[in-house]
Every structure is written in C-alpha cells, then in structure tokens.
C-alpha positions in Angstrom: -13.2 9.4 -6.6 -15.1 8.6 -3.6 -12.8 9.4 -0.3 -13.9 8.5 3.1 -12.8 11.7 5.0 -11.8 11.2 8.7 -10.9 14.1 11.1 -10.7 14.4 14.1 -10.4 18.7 13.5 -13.9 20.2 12.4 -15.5 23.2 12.9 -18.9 22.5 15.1 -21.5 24.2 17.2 -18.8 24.2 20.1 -16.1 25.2 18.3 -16.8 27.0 14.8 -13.7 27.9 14.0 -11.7 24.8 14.8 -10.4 22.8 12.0 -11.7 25.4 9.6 -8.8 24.5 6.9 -9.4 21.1 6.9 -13.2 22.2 6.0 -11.9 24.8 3.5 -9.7 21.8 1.9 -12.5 19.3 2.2 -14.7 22.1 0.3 -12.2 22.7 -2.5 -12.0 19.0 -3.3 -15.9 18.8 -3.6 -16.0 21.4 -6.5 -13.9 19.5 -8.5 -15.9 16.6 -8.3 -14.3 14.2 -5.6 -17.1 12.5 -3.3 -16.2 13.1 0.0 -17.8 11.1 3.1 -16.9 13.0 6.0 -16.1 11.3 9.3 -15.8 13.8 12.3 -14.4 12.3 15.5 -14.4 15.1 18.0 -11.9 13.8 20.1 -11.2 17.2 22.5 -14.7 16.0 24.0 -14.0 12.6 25.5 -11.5 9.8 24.4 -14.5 7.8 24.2 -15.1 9.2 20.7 -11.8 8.1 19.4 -13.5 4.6 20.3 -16.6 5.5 18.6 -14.9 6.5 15.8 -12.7 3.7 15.2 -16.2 1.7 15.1 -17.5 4.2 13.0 -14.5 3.6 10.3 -14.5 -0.3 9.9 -18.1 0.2 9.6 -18.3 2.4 6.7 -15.7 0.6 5.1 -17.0 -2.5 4.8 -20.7 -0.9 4.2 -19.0 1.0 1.1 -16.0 0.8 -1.4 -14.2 4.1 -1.1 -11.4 4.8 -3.3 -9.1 6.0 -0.2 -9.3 6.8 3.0 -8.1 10.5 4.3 -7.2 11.1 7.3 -6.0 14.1 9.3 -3.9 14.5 12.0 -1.6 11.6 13.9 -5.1 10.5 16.0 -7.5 9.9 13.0 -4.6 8.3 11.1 -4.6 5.1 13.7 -8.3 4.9 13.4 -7.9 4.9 9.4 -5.2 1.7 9.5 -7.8 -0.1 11.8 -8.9 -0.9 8.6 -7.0 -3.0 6.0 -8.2 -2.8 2.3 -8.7 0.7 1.5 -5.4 2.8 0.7 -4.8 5.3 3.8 -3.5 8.9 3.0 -2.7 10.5 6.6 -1.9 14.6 6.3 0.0 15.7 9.4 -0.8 18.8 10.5 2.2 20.1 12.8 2.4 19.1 16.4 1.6 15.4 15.9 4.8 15.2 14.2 6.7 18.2 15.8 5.7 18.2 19.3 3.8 21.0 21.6 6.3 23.4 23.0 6.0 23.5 27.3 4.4 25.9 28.7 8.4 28.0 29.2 8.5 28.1 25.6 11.7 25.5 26.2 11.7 22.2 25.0 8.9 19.7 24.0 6.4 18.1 26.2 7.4 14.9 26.9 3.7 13.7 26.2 3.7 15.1 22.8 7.2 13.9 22.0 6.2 10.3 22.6 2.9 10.8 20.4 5.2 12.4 17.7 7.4 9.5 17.9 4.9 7.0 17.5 2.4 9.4 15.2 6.0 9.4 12.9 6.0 5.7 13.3 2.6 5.2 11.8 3.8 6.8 8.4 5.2 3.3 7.7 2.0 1.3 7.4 0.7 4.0 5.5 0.0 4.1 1.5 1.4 7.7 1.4 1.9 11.2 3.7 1.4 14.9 3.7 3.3 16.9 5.6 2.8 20.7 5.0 6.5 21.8 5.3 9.9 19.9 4.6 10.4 20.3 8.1 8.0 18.4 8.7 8.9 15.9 6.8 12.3 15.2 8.3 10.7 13.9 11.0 9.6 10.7 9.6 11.1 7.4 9.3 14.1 7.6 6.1 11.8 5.2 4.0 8.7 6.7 4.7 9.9 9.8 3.1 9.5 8.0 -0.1 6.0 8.0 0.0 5.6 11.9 1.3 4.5 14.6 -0.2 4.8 18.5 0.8 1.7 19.8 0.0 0.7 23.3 2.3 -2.6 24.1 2.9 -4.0 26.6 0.6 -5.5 29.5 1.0 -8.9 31.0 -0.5 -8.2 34.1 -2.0 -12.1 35.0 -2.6 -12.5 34.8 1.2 -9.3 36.3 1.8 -9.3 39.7 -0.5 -8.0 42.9 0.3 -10.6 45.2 2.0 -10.5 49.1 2.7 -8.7 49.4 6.1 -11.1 52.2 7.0 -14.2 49.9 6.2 -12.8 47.2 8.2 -11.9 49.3 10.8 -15.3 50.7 10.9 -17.0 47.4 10.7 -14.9 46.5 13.9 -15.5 49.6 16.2 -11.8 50.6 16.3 -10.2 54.1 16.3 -9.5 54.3 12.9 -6.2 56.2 13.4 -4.8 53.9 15.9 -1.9 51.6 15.4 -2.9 47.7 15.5 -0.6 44.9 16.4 -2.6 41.6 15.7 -1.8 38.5 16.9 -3.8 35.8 15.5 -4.6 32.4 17.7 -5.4 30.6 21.4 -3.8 33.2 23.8 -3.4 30.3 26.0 -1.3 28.0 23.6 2.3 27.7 24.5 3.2 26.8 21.3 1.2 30.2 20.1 3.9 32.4 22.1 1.5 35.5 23.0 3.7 36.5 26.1 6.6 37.6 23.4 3.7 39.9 21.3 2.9 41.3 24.4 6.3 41.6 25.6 7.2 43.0 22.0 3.9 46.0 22.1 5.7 47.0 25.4 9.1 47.3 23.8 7.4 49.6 21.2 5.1 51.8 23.9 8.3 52.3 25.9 10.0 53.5 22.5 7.0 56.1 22.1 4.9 54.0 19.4 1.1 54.1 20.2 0.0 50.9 19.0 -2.6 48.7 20.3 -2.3 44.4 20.4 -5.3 42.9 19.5 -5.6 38.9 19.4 -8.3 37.5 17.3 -9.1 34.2 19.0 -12.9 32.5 18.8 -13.2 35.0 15.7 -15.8 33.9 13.4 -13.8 32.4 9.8 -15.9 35.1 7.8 -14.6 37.8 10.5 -10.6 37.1 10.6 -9.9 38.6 7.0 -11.5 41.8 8.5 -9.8 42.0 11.8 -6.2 41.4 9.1 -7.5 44.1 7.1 -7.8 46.8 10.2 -4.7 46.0 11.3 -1.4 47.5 10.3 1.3 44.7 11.3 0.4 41.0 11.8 3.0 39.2 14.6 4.1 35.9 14.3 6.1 34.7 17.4 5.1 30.9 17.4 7.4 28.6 18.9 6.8 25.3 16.4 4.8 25.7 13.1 4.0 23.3 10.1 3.0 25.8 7.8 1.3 28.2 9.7 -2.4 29.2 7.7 -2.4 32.5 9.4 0.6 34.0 7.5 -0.8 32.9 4.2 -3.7 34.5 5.1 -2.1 37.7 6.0 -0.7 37.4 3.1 -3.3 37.3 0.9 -4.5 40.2 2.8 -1.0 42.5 1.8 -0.6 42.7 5.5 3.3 43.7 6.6 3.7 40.7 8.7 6.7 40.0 11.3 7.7 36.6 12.0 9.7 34.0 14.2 11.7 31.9 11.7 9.2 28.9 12.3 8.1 26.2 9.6 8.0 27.3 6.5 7.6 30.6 6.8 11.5 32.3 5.9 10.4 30.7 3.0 6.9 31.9 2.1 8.5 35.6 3.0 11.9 35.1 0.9 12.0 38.8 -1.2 9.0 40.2 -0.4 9.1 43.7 0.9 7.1 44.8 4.2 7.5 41.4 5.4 10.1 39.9 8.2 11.8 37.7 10.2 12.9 38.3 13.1 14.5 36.7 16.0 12.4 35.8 19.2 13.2 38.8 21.7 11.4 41.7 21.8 13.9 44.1 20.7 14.5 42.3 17.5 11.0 41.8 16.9 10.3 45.6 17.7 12.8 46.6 15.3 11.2 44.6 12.3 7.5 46.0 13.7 8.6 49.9 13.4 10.2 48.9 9.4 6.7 47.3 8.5 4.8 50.4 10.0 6.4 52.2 7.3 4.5 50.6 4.6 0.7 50.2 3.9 -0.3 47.4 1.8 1.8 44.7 -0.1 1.0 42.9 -3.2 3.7 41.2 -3.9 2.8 39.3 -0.7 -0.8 37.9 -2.3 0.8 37.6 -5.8 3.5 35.0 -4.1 0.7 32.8 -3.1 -0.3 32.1 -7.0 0.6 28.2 -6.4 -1.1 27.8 -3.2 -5.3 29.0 -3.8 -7.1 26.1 -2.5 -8.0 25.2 -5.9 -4.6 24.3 -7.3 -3.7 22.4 -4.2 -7.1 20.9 -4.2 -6.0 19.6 -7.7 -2.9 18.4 -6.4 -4.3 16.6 -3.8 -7.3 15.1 -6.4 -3.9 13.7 -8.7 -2.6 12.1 -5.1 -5.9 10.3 -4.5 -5.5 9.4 -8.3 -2.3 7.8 -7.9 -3.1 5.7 -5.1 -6.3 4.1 -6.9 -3.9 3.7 -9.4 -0.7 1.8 -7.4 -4.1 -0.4 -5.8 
C-alpha cells in the first residue's frame, strides 16, 4: 500500500510534542509494511503553508500513484480533495467537527462552529471518514455516516508501561510522599478546562488534603508516562473531547483517573474500579478525587485497552486503506 500522508499536526523542532499520535499512528502503520509519504503542512505558522501545501499535494499526486490519500484533521482534508483521482480518507480529530469551547467554558466559538459545519460538509465528497468517537460521528451529514468508521487512536503500551512511582518520582525531583493532582495539556486551552482542576485542588486543600496540581504541558512524549506514573490521580475536566489520548494513556499507566463525562470516555471507564466520572463542579469532582486516592494502581484499567494498542488499530486502519483500493 503506498498512502500519501497529509497533516497538518506533526511534531517538529517548534513544537515536539504536537501531533505526537498522529506520528505514533503514522509509525504503527510503517511496521506493518504500508509505505507512507508524509506531507506536513504546519499551518499554526502562516496560512500561507496551507497554500503551499495544497501545491505540494497535486504535485505529488500526479508525480506518483498512491493507493489513497490520508488526511488529518478538517484543514488537510480540503487540501487532499484538491485532488481528484486518488481515494481520500479524512480522520477528524475532535474540534474540526465539534467545535472549540469559548473562552467561559459556555457555548462554541462561532468561528469554529462554522469550520465544523463546513469541515462536516466535506465528509460528502470524501471516499470514507474516521471519527474517533460516535459522538463524533453524529455530527456528519446522515449519508456520510455510511461511509464512517469509529476507529480511536491507539495507544502504545511499550511506551506507556507501568513504572515504580518512587523511580518516577525520583527521576522528576518531587517529594516523594506528596499527593499529585496531574492535569495533562495547554493550560491556556479553553476547551482543556484548567481553571476547574485548579478550582477542584482548592476544594480538596480547604478540606485538609495536601496535594499538589501539577500540569504537564511542553512535556517531552518520552517524559509524560513518567510524570503519570509519579502522580497519584489524573483530572480530566475538558469541556469537548473526541477521544481524548490522555486517558488511554493514563490508563495504560493504572492511574486512578477522574473525569468530565466528555467523548468517549464514560465509556472507556464503564466498570473499572479507581476510575470516575464526575460532574463539572469542584465539589463533585473533589469527591471522586478523595475515592481514587484510596487506591494505588489499577490493572484492570490497562487490561481494558487490549483492543486499542496501536498495532491492532494500525491493522484496522491497513484493512480500511485495503478496502478503498479495492471499491477503486
């Protein structure tokens, strides 16, 4: 299979951890022997490059045959139908189809509610769709459900492997016997919600908890599994989620984890114990923090994530590609 591989999310000299799961992906599908040409627009820098890159696409296309053309994210999915003979496969990756929360935490921008309108739009003229929750997939067009598939990221449980919490913890310069709060993500995202973790570690102080918030944000990928294995409770009050990587990640770390019901996430926690969901106040959310104190590590939180290593969704994926060469 040889897959022209457009993004306009990519880890880079600027930004190394942006875009790291579409790398991870992108690196799953390679061992299994797909041929991936990989087309980085980095749009954040200048709209310009969304010009460049739509240059950059008919002109690999018609310099090579590529089997389909993969795009990711509602901006690199225009730039892959600029081009007409090459099936398109566009994965949506959360707020191009859901929206970014404003900066109240009420409502949608109205911005991003016209680009997921029209991003929703696009999933019409397309050869087939990923969305990474059903949520998601709700919000496009009736018949372009047909042709959508719920595939969630996967997660790499080599990279992501239970560690010693002292180790970590020493590895990080923390007190060892202090209580840690993580909250993982841009502190200055609306969508990310930090004011209610902050808001939900001053509940707990005012209760007589001692326990620190720490946010991991411009954390090296190879660091964040140790900053989730120093902590004690991972927080999750995000305001609109696909199907939020972080918790699968905690996960696969046995982390206790408290969480907003957002995506898919009631469902990745459905039976597990240590985990919860909570409602988006601080009391709520300070209740379900001092139950998930109470345990240490949990298993049955990495053993749920059997169907979603990056290999068997990379093989899912792979069959997708397969189809499409197949339907021409």
């Amino acid at each position: 299979m040889n897959v022209l591989w457009l993004t306009n999310m990519w880890p880079d000299a600027e930004r190394p951890w942006y875009g790291s799961f579409v790398h991870t992906q992108a690196c799953s599908l390679e061992r299994i022997g797909v041929d991936l040409d990989v087309l980085y627009v980095p749009g954040y820098r200048s709209s310009r490059e969304y010009a460049r890159g739509a240059v950059e696409v008919r002109r690999r296309t018609k310099r090579r045959h590529y089997d389909v053309v993969h795009a990711h994210y509602g901006h690199s999915g225009v730039l892959a139908r600029l081009q007409a003979k090459t099936p398109v496969l566009l994965s949506y990756c959360g707020d191009d189809l859901l929206g970014t929360p404003n900066p109240s935490g009420v409502g949608m921008t109205r911005r991003s509610t016209i680009a997921a309108r029209g991003f929703g739009e696009l999933s019409r003229v397309l050869s087939a769709t990923i969305t990474k929750s059903e949520e998601m997939e709700q919000r496009l067009p009736a018949r372009a459900r047909q042709r959508n598939h719920v595939i969630p990221n996967g997660v790499d449980l080599e990279q992501f492997a239970p560690m010693s919490a002292h180790t970590a913890r020493n590895r990080l310069g923390w007190q060892d016997g202090a209580k840690t709060l993580l909250f993982v993500g841009d502190p200055t995202n609306a969508r990310k919600n930090v004011a209610l973790a902050e808001a939900v570690r001053d509940e707990l102080v005012g209760r007589g908890i001692q326990i620190t918030l720490r946010i991991a944000w411009q954390v090296a990928p190879d660091m964040v599994p140790v900053w989730m294995a120093a902590a004690d409770v991972l927080i999750f009050p995000s305001l609109s989620e696909g199907s939020p990587n972080t918790v699968k990640e905690a996960m696969a770390m046995e982390l206790p984890i408290v969480s907003a019901a957002v995506g898919d996430v009631p469902e990745r926690l459905r039976g597990i114990a240590g985990t919860f969901v909570a409602q988006r106040n601080p009391a709520a959310m300070a209740d379900k923090v001092e139950l998930a104190l109470e345990y240490g590590r949990i298993p049955a939180a990495r053993a749920a994530l059997a169907e979603l290593t990056i290999d068997k969704v990379a093989e899912r994926i792979a069959a997708l590609y397969r189809s499409l060469l197949a339907r021409g």
